[in-house]
C-alpha positions as CSV (number, residue, x, y, z in Angstrom):
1,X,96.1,78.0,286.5
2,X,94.9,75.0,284.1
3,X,93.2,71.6,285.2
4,X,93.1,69.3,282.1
5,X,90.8,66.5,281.7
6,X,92.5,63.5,280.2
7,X,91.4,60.1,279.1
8,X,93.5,57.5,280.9
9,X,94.3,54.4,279.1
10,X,96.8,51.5,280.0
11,X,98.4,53.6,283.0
12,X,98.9,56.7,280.0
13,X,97.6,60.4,279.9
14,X,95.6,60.0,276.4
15,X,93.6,62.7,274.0
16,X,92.5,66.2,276.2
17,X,88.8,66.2,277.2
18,X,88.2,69.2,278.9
19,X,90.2,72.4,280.4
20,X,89.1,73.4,283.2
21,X,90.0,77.5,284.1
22,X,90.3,79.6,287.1
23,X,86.4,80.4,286.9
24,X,85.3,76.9,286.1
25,X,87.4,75.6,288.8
26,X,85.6,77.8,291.4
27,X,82.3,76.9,289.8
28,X,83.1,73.1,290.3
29,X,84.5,73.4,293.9
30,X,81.7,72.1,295.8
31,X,81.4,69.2,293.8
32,X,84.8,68.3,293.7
33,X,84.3,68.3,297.8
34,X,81.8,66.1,297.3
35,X,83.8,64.2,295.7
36,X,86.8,64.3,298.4
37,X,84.4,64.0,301.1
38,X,83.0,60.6,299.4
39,X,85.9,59.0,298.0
40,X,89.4,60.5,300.1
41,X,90.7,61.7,296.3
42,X,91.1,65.4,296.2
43,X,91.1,66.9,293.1
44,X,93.1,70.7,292.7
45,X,94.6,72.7,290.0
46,X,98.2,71.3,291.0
47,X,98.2,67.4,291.4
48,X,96.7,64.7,289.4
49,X,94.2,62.3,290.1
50,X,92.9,59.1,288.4
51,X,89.0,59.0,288.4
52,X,88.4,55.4,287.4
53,X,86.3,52.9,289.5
54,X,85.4,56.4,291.2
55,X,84.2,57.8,288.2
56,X,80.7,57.3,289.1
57,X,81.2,59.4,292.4
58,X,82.6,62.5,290.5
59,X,79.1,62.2,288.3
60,X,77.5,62.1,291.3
61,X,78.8,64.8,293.2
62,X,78.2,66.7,289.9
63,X,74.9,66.5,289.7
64,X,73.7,67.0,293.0
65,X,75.7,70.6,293.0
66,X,74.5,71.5,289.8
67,X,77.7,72.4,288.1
68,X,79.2,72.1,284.4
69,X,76.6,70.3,282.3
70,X,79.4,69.9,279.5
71,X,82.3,68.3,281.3
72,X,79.4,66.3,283.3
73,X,79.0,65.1,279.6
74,X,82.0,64.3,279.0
75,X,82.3,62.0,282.3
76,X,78.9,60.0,281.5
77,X,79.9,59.0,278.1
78,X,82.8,58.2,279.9
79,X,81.2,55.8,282.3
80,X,79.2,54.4,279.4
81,X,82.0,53.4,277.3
82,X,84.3,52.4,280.3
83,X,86.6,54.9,279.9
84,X,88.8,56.1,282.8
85,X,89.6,60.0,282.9
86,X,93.0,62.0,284.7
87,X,92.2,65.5,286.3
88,X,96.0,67.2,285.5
89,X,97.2,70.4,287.2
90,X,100.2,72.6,286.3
């Protein structure tokens, strides 16, 4: 199992960001219920989801459960430069 992180451009998946593994994904669980819980968007290993105007609730959710500084990262320089971002499962 793979989730890719994708930046989203113009309504296309654009250069790779981040690959998210079985581990990692366990890791990030409770802030991608967080995330859910806050927004309704439910990010898993086998659907995609465009983070966009939500992006600042994934940050969020991230730092309040602790969980991977580097794709964290990734999504604030992100927000800073107003890029949107695709979570893609197999």
């Amino acid at each position: 199992m793979a989730l890719d992180v994708h930046e989203y451009k113009c309504g296309k998946m654009g250069q790779l960001l981040f690959q998210i593994d079985d581990k990692a994904f366990g890791d990030l669980q409770p802030a991608f219920e967080l995330f859910q819980h806050r927004t309704g968007l439910f990010i898993d290993p086998y659907g995609d989801v465009i983070v966009d105007s939500t992006l600042p609730a994934i940050i969020s959710a991230m730092r309040e459960a602790q969980t991977s500084l580097s794709l964290l990262g990734i999504l604030e320089e992100c927000e800073r430069t107003g890029r949107s971002v695709i979570f893609v499962g197999d």
